[in-house]
N, C-alpha and C positions, 0 to 999 in steps of 0.2 A: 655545817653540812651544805648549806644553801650554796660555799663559796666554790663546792667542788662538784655541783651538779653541772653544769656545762662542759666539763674536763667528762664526764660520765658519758653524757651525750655524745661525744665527740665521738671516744671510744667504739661504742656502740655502733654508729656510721660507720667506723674504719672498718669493723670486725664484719657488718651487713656488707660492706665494699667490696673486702676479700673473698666470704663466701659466695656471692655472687661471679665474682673473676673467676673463680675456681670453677662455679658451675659451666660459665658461656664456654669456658678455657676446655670442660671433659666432654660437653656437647659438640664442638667442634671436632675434637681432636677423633671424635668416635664415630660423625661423619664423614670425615678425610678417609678413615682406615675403611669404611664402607663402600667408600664412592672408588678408591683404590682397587678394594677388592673384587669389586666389581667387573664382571666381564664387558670391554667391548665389545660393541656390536659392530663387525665387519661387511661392510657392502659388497655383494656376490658381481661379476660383470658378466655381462651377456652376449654372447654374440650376435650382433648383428650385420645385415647386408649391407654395403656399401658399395661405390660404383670403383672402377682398377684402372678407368682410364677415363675422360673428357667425353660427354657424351653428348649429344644435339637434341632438340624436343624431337619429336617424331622417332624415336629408334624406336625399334621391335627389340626387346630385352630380348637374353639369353646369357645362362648361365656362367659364360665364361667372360662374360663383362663386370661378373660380380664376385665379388669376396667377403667371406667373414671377416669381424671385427670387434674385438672385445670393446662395449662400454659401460660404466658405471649405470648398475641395475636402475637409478634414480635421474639417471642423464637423460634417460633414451624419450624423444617426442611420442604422441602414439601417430598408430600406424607402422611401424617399424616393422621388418621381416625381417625373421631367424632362418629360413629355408631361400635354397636356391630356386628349388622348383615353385616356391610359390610366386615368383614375378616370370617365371618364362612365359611368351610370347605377349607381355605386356606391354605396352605404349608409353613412351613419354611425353608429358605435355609441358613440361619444360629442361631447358639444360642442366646437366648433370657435371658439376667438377668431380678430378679424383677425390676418391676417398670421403665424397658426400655420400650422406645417408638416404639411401630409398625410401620415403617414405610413398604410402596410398595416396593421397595429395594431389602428389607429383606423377600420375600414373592416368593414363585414360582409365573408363569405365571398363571391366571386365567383359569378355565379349569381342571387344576389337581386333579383329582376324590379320588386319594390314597394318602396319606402318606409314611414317611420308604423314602429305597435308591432310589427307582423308581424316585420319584417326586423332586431328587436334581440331578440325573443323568442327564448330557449334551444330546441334544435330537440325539445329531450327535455319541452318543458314549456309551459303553455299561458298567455293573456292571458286575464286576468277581470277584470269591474268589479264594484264595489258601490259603493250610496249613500249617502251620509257627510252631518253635516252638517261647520259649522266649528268645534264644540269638539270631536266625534270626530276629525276629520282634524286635531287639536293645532294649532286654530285658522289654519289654511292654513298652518302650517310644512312641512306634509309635500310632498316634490318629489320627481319621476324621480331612480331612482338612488336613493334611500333605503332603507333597510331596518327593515321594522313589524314587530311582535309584533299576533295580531290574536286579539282577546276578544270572546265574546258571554254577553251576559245575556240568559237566559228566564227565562220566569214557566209556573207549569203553567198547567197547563186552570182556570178559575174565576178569574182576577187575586189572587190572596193573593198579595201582595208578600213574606209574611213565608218564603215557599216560593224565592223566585226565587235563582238561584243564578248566579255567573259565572264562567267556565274560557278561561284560554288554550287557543285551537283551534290556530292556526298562531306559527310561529316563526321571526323573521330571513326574513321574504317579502320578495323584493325589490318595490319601487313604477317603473311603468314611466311612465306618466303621472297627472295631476291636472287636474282642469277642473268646469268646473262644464253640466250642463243645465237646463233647465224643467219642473218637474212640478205636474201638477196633481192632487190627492190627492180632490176631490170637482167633481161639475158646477156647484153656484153659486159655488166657491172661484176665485182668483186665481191662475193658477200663479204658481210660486215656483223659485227656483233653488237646484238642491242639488249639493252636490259630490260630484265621481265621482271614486274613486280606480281605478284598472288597476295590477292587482297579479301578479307571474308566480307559479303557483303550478305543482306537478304536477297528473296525473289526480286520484288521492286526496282531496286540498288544496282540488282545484276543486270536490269534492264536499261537502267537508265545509263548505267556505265558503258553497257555493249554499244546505245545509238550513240554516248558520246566521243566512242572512239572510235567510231566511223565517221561523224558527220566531224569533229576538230581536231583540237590540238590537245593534250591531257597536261596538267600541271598536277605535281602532289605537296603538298605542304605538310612539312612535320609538326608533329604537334608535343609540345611537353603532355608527359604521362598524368600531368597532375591537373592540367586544364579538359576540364569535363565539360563547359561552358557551350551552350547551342545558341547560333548566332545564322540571324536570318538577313541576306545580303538585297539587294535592289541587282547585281549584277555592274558591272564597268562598260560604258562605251568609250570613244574615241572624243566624244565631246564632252561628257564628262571629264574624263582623264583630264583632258588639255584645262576645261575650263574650273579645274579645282585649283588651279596655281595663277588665276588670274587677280590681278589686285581689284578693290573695293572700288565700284562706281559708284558716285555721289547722286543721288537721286535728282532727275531732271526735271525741274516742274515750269509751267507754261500758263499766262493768266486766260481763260477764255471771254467771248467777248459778254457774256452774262455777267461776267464778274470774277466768276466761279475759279479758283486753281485747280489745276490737274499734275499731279506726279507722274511720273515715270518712274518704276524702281525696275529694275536690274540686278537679278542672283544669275550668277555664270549666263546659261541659255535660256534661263527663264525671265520675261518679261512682265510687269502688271502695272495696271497703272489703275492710282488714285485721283478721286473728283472729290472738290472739297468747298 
């Protein structure tokens, strides 16, 4: 009996084996037919607004700029509009490609009566032009939505060039528009076309830009979007300039009749001397 108890066992295992397979095997096969029968759930799509043609910040919507548009009920951002009437006479504050989606975002504050620089302009802050040419304006690179660094060079009273000095006035100014007008600078001359940047600045800003572009010259520096960085300058003279590329002077020293050395050191125009 003993020699056939393992062969028993075995058995046993095999027969626990099968039943087991059999079970996982009708469990299975009874969730398949479940999940089968089961209905899909179909996603509904929606209509929503989108723009029919290329549009600029500053437009005044209106309804024949815009069109329906079916998208998947779970696609849509919020903010989205199903109606035409609900963006008419709305603002843009930024560009709109075909076939982009309207969203609220993208929209001045409710309210805004006009179109143009007014209705993108901060409410805490004002729109101002100056007149540029195209190497100032970084030869027409400069666009709405950019952000200048803005420099002026004067000269004193009498033109001594060797007196004129240059200073960052403003910093990271956003640019709202660029265009160009007609100027004519004398009665026999030609007008000529000059470019006008629109830049938002504060009250302060607006002031210090109006005496700068009277009393000099205006420079704008583009700035990448990603540099936030506030940087306080001393200003450029003539002497400076020149004596930033002069080579190192060897410190001159001299024995006095005490005893005593004295240096002489020499940075560019600045002199000091050492008793030692």
């Amino acid at each position: 009996m003993k020699r056939y108890r393992p062969l028993a066992f075995f058995c046993v295992a095999v027969v626990l084996g099968l039943v087991t397979s059999l079970l996982v095997f009708s469990w299975l096969q009874n969730e398949k037919n479940r999940l089968m029968a089961a209905p899909i759930p179909l996603s509904q799509n929606v209509q929503v607004l989108v723009s029919n043609a290329d549009l600029s910040w500053g437009t005044k919507l209106t309804p024949e700029m815009m069109q329906l548009q079916e998208f998947p009920s779970g696609a849509i951002p919020e903010g989205h509009f199903t109606s035409l009437e609900a963006i008419k006479d709305r603002v843009l504050l930024v560009d709109l490609k075909r076939s982009e989606l309207v969203l609220e975002s993208k929209l001045a504050p409710v309210g805004t009566t006009s179109g143009g620089i007014s209705a993108v302009t901060d409410v805490n802050k004002r729109a101002m032009s100056v007149k540029v040419d195209d190497v100032i304006g970084v030869a027409g690179f400069i666009k709405p939505a950019d952000h200048v660094d803005v420099m002026v060079t004067i000269e004193p009273p009498g033109g001594k060039h060797e007196n004129a000095i240059s200073k960052m006035i403003l910093e990271n100014v956003k640019v709202l528009a660029a265009g160009t007008q007609m100027e004519r600078k004398g009665k026999d001359e030609e007008p000529k076309q000059v470019q006008v940047i629109t830049v938002e600045v504060d009250v302060e800003e607006a002031e210090k830009l109006a005496l700068a572009s009277t009393q000099g010259r205006l420079r704008l520096a583009l700035r990448n979007p990603l540099n936030k960085e506030h940087v306080l300058t001393k200003g450029a003279n003539v002497g400076a300039l020149l004596s930033s590329f002069r080579p190192k002077q060897a410190a001159k020293s001299r024995i006095e009749d005490d005893g005593s050395v004295r240096i002489e050191v020499i940075k560019g125009d600045v002199r000091k001397e050492y008793k030692f």
